[in-house]
C-alpha positions as CSV (number, residue, x, y, z in Angstrom):
1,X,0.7,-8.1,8.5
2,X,-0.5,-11.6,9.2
3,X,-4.0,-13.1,9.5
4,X,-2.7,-14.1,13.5
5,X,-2.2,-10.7,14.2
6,X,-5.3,-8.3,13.5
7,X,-4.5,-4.2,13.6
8,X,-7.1,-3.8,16.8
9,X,-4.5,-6.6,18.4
10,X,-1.7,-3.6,18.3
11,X,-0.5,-1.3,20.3
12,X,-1.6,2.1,19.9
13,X,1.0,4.1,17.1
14,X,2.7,7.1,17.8
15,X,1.2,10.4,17.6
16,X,2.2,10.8,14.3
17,X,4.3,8.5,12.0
18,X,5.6,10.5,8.6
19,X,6.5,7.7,6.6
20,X,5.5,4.2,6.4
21,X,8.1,1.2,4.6
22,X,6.3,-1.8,3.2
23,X,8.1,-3.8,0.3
24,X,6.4,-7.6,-0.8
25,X,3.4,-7.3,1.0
26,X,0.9,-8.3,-0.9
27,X,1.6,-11.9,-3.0
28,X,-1.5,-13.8,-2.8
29,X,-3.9,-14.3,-6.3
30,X,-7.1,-14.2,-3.6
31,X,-5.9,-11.4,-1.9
32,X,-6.0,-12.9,2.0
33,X,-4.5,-9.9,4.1
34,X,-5.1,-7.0,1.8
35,X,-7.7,-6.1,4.0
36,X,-5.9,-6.1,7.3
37,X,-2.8,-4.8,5.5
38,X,-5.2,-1.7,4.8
39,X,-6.1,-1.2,7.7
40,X,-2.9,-1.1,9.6
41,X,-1.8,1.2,6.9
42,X,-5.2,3.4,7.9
43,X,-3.8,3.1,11.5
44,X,-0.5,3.9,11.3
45,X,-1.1,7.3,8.6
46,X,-4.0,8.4,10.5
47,X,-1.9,11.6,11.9
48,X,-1.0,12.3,7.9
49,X,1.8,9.7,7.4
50,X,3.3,8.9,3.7
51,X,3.3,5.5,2.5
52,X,6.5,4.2,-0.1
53,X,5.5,1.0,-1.3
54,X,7.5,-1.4,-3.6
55,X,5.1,-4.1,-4.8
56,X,6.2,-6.9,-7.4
57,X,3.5,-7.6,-10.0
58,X,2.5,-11.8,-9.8
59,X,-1.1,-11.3,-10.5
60,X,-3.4,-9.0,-12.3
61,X,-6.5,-9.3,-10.5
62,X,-4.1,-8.6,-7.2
63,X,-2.0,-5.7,-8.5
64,X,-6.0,-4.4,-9.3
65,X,-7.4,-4.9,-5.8
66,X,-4.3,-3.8,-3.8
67,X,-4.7,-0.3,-5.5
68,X,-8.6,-0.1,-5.0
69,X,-8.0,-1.6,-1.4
70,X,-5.5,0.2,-0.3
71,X,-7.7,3.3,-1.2
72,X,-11.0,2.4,-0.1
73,X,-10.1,0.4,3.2
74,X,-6.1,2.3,3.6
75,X,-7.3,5.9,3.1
76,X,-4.1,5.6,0.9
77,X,-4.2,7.1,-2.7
78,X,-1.2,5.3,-4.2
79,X,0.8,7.0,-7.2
80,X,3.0,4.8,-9.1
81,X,7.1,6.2,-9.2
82,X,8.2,6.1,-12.8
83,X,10.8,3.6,-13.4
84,X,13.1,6.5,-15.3
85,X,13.1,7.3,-10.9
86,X,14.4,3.6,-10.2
87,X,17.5,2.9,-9.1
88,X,19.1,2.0,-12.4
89,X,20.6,-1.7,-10.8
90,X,17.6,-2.3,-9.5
91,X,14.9,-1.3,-12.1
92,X,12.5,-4.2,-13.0
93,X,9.6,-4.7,-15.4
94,X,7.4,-6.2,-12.3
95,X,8.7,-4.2,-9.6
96,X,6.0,-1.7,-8.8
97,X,6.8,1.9,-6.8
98,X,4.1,3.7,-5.2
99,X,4.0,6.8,-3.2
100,X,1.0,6.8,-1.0
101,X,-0.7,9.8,0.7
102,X,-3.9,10.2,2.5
103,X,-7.2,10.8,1.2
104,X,-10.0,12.2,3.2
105,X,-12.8,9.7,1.6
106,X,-12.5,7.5,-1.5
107,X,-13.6,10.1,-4.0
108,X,-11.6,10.6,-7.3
109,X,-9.1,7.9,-9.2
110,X,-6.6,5.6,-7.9
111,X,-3.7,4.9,-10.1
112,X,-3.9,2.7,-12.8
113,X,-3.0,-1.1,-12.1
114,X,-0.1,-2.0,-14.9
């Protein structure tokens, strides 16, 4: 998702999408697209979809607000895949797994940043 390109700019999703892919997505210590990035996300899952996010850990005070973010402004609670669940070759110390599922408002906790 790119600042050019705001989510009211796209076309209209399909009825229903069941899972959404998004890998590297977030990178920058301020943040810039997190919020358009949770909103496309909104978008898309709005008919119930599943999000499977890999994330790679750079900055603290990032990891922190994609989590908060992506549950106050994504409707996206985000549980973090254990890394005994990684693909063994591809298990990393700052490689992040979440599965993400819709919440009706932002009550209760999102997962804790590492």
């Amino acid at each position: 998702v790119g600042s050019a390109v705001g989510s009211a700019r796209l076309p209209a999703p399909p009825a229903q999408v069941g899972l959404l892919l998004a890998a590297d997505v977030a990178y920058q210590r301020e943040g810039r697209g997190l919020s358009a990035l949770c909103s496309t996300v909104r978008r898309l899952a709005a008919g119930g979809g599943a999000l499977l996010l890999a994330h790679k850990c750079r900055h603290p005070e990032l990891d922190a607000a994609l989590l908060q973010q992506m549950r106050d402004e994504g409707s996206m609670a985000l549980e973090e895949v254990p890394r005994s669940h990684h693909h063994p070759d591809f298990r990393s110390l700052s490689i992040r797994l979440y599965i993400g599922s819709p919440v009706a408002g932002v009550s209760g906790a999102a997962a804790t940043p590492p």
